[in-house]
C-alpha positions in Angstrom: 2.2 -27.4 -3.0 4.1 -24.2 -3.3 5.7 -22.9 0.0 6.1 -19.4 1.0 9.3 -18.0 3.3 8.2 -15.3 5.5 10.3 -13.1 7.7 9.2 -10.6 10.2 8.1 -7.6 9.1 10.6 -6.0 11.7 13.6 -7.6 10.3 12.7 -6.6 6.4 12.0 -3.1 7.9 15.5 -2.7 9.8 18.0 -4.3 7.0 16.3 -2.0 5.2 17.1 1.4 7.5 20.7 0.5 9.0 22.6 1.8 6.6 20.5 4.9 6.4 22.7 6.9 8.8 21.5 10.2 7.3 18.1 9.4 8.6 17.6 10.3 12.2 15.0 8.4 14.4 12.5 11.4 14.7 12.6 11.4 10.4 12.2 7.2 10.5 8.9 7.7 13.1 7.2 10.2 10.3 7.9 8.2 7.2 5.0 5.9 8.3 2.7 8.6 8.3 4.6 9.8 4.9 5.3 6.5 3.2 6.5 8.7 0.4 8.7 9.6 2.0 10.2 6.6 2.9 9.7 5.0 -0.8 12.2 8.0 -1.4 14.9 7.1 0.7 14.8 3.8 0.0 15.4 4.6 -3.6 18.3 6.3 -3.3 20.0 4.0 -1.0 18.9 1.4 -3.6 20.6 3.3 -6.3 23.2 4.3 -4.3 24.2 0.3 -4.1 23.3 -0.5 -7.4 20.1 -2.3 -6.8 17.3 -1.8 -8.9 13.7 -1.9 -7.4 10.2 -1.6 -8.1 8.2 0.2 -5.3 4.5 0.5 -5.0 3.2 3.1 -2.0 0.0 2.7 -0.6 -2.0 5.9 0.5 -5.8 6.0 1.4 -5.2 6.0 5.2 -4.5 9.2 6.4 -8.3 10.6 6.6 -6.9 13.9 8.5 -8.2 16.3 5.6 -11.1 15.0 5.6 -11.8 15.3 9.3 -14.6 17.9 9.1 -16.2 16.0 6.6 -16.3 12.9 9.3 -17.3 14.8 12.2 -20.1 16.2 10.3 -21.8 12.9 8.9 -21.9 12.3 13.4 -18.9 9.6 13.8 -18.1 9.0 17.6 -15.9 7.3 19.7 -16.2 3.6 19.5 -16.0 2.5 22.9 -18.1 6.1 24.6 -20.1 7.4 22.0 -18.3 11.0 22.4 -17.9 13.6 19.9 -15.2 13.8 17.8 -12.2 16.0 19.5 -11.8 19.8 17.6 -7.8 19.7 17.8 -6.8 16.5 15.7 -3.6 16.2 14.8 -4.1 12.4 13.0 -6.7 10.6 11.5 -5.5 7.0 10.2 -7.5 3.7 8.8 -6.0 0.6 9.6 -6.1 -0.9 6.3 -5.9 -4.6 5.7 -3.3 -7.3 3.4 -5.4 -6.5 0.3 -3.9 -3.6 -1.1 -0.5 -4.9 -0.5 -1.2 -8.3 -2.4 -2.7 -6.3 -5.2 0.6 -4.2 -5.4 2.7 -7.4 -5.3 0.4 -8.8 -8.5 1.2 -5.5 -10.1 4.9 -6.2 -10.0 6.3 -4.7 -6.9 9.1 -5.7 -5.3 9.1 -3.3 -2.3 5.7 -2.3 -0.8 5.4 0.7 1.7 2.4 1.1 3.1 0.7 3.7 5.3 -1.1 2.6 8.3 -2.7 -0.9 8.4 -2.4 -4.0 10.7 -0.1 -5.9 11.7 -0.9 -9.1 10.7 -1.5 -7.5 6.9 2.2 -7.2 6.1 2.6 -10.6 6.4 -0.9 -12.0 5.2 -0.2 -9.7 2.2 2.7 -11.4 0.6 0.6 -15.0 1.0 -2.1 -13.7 -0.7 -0.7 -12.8 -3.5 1.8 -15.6 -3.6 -0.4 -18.3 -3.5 -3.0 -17.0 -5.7 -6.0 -16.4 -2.1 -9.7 -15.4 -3.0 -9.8 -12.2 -1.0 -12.9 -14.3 0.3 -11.3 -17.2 1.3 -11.8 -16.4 5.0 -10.5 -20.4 6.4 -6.9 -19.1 4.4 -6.9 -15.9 5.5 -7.7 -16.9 9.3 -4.4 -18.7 9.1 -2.1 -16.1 7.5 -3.9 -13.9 9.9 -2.4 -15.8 12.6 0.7 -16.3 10.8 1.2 -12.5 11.1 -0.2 -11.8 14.6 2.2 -14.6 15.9 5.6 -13.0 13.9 4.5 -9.0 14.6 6.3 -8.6 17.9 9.4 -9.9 16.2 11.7 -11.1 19.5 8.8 -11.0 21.8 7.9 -14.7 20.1 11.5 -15.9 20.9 11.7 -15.2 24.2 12.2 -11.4 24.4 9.2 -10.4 26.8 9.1 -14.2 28.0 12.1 -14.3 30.0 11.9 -14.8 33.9 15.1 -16.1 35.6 14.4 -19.2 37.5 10.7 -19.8 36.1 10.8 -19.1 32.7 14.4 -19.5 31.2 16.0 -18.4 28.1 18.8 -19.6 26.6 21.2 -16.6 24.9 18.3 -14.1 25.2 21.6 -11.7 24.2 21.2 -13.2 20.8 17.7 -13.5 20.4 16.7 -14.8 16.8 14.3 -13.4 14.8 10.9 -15.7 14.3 10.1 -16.9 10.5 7.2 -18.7 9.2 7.2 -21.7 6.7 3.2 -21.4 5.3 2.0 -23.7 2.7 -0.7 -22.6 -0.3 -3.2 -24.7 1.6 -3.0 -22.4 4.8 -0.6 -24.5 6.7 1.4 -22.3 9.1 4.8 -23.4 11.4 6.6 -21.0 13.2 10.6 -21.4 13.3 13.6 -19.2 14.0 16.7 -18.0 12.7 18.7 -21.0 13.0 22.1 -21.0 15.6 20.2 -18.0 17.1 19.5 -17.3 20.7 16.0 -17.1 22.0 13.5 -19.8 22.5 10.4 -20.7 20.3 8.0 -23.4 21.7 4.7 -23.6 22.7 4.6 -21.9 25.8 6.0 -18.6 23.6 4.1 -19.0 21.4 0.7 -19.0 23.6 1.9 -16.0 25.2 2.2 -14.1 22.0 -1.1 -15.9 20.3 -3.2 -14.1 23.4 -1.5 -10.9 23.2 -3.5 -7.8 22.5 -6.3 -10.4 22.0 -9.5 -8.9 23.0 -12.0 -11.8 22.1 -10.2 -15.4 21.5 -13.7 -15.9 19.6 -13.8 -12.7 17.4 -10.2 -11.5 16.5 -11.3 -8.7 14.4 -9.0 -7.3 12.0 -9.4 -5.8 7.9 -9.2 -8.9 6.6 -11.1 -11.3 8.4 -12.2 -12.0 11.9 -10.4 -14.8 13.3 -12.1 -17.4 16.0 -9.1 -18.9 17.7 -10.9 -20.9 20.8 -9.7 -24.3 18.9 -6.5 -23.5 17.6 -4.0 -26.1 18.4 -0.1 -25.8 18.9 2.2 -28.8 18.0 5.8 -28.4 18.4 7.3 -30.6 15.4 10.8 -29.6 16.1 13.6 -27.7 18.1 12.3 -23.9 17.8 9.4 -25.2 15.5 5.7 -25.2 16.1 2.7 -26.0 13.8 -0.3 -23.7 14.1 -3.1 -25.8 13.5 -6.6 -25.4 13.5 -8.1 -21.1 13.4 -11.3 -20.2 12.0 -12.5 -17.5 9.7 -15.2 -15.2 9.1 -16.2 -12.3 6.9 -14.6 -8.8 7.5 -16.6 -6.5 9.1 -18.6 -2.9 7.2 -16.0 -0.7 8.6 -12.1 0.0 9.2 -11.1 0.8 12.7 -9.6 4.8 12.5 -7.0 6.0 15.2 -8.2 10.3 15.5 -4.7 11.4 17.7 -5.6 15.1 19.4 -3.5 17.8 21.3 -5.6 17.0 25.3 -3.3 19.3 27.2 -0.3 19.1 29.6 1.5 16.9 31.7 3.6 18.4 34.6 5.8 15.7 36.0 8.8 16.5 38.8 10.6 13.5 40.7 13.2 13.4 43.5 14.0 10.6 45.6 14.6 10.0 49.4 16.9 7.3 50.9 18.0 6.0 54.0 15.6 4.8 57.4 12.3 6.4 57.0 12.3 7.1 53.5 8.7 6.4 52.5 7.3 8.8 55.1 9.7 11.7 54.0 8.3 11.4 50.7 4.9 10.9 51.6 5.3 14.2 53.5 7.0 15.7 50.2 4.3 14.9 48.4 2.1 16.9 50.5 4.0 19.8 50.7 4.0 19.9 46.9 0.1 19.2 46.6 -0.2 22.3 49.6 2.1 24.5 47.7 0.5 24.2 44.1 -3.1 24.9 46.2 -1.4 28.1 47.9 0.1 29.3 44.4 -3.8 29.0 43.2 -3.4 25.6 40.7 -6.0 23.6 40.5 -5.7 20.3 38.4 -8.2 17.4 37.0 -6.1 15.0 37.7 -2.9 14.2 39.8 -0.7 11.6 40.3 1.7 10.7 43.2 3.8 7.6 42.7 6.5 5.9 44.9 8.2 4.6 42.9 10.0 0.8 44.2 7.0 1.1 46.6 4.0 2.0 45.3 3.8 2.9 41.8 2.8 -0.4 40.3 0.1 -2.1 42.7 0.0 0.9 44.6 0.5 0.7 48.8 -0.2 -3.2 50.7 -0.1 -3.0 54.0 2.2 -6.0 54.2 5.0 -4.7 52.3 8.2 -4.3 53.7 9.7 -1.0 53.6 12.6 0.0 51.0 15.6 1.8 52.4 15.4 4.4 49.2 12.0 5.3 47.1 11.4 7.9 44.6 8.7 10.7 44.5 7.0 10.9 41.3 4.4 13.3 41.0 2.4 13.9 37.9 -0.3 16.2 37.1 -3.1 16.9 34.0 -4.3 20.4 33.2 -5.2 22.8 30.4 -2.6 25.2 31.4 0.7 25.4 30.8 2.2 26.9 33.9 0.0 24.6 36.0 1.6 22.1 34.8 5.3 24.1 34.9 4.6 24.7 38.3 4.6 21.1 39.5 8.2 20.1 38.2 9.4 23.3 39.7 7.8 22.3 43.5 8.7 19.0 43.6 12.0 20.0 42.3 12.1 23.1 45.2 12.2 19.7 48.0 15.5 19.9 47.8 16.1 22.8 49.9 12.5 23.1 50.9 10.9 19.5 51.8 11.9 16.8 54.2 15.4 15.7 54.9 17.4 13.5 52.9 15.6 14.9 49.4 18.5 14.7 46.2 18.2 13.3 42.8 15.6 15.6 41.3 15.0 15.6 37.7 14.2 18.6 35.9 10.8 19.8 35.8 9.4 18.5 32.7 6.2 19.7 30.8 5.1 17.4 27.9 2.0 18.7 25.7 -0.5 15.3 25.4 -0.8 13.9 22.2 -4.3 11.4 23.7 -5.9 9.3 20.8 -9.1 7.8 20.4 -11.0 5.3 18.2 -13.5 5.5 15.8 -15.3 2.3 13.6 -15.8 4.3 9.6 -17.7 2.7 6.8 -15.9 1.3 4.7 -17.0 3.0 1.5 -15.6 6.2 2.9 -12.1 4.9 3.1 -10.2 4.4 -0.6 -6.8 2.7 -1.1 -4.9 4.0 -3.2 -1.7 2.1 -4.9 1.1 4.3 -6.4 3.4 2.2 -8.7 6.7 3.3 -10.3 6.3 3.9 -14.1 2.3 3.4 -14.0 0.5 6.6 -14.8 
């Protein structure tokens, strides 16, 4: 039976970028909204090192220009019914492996894509490697898995797994990338790069199989929706692990669309406090700023005060001990932009102004929200589109 080598999407993705040191981070966030642009830049570094390449681009995601056209047929949030926001800045499909196994049979070696899943960039490749029905739904529930399990990259070997003296990781400084052996019959084992730090094994691999898993029963995703309630892991070797035993069922009528939209401001000021007493001179700071923003006549939806080493992540117990420093976070949602100016600036003003023992303060920092939502579109009204060099 033919065998397929898989590596992480990740890996492929950054071997591909290093040497693209005229490509700044900001230009390498846009190019998967403009996967043109990225079929561009890989060409020329391609040419550039003498390496001839066929790429195929896929398109058909980005609905954005047809957002009025959505909003009128009366799409709405998936999860609470709303409308449709008026300021969108994105509209994208998550599309699923079949376009990308159909560019592959079409002779690609290189396929950019714009937004899809996950999993598809590696169920893709199997697809078209081993010759998959699109309907196969017991062969695609495995590559399925195969790709949810590899699409963290270093999270599967160890990276978010690490926890000194309960969960240890040998050389997590050289953490190895995870790879996938899959067989044409569905047949999936998880491995790493080998003389790599990191650890694959079960336990990993649990964690990562129930990540972002919202129903263990009915994984849905483009291609199929994947039942994992009996899946079975085996570890056959050092840093190797069989996945055994996933179920399959039809897709679903509709693609899952991320609508991103401008939602306001954030105003966010910090400072911190040290020494005996600290939390209660910045719980009093944090009063003075809320009585200060009322007094300057600012009035916001939502604010956020956060002591941070304190409070900030379970919020206040009564039985915790007191640190000797804490820092003052405070954070505040409006529609209006000095409102939210003016919150940075206060908290900043503790300095000179607030309780004793006030240093450290950031800059007051406004940030305009980018919030997203969720949509579920038929999927009639979304159509794939597969640009190949030399085709007209």
């Amino acid at each position: 039976m033919r065998k397929l080598l898989l590596l992480t999407a990740a890996l492929a993705f950054a071997r591909a970028l290093k040497d693209m040191r005229d490509v700044d981070l900001v230009h390498v966030h846009m190019l998967y909204r403009f996967p043109q642009a990225a079929a561009a830049a890989l060409r020329r570094k391609a040419e550039e090192a003498g390496i001839a390449l066929q790429i195929a681009v896929i398109t058909g995601d980005d609905l954005t220009p047809r957002a009025d056209e959505i909003r009128a047929a009366g799409v709405t949030e998936m999860f609470s019914g709303g409308v449709m926001p008026e300021r969108l800045t994105t509209m994208n499909a998550y599309l699923g492996a079949q376009p990308i196994a159909l560019a592959l049979d079409r002779g690609a070696d290189v396929v950019i894509t714009g937004r899809c899943v996950d999993s598809a960039v590696v169920l893709g490749p199997m697809v078209h490697a081993f010759g998959w029905s699109y309907d196969d739904y017991a062969k695609l529930a495995f590559g399925t898995l195969a790709g949810h399990l590899l699409e963290c990259s270093g999270q599967l070997t160890g990276g978010c797994f690490a926890d000194p003296g309960k969960k240890e990781v040998e050389d997590l400084a050289g953490l190895g990338y995870p790879l996938a052996d899959v067989w044409s019959d569905g047949r999936v084992e998880i491995a790493k790069t080998p003389g790599s730090g990191g650890r694959l094994d079960i336990a990993t691999c649990t964690e990562q199989l129930l990540y972002e898993m919202h129903d263990p029963s009915a994984y849905i995703t483009p291609d199929c929706v994947v039942d994992i309630t009996d899946v079975r892991l085996e570890q056959v070797a050092r840093d190797r692990v069989a996945v055994r035993g996933p179920k399959g069922r039809p897709r679903t009528p509709t693609y899952k669309v991320t609508v991103g939209y401008f939602d306001g401001y954030i105003g966010e000021g910090q400072v911190s406090f040290g020494g005996p007493n600290a939390v209660a001179r910045a719980k009093l700071g944090a009063e003075v700023v809320q009585a200060r923003l009322k007094e300057r006549g600012f009035a916001y939806p939502e604010l956020q005060v956060d002591l941070i080493g304190y409070s900030s992540v379970h919020g206040e117990l009564p039985s915790r001990p007191e640190p000797y420093e804490v820092r003052l976070r405070i954070a505040a949602r409006t529609g209006d932009r000095r409102a939210a100016e003016a919150v940075g600036f206060e908290t900043r003003a503790l300095h000179m102004h607030g309780p004793a023992g006030a240093g450290g303060g950031s800059d007051p920092m406004v940030r305009e929200i980018l919030a997203v939502q969720s949509v579920l579109l038929p999927r009639e009204l979304v159509s794939p589109e597969i640009g190949l060099e030399g085709e007209a």
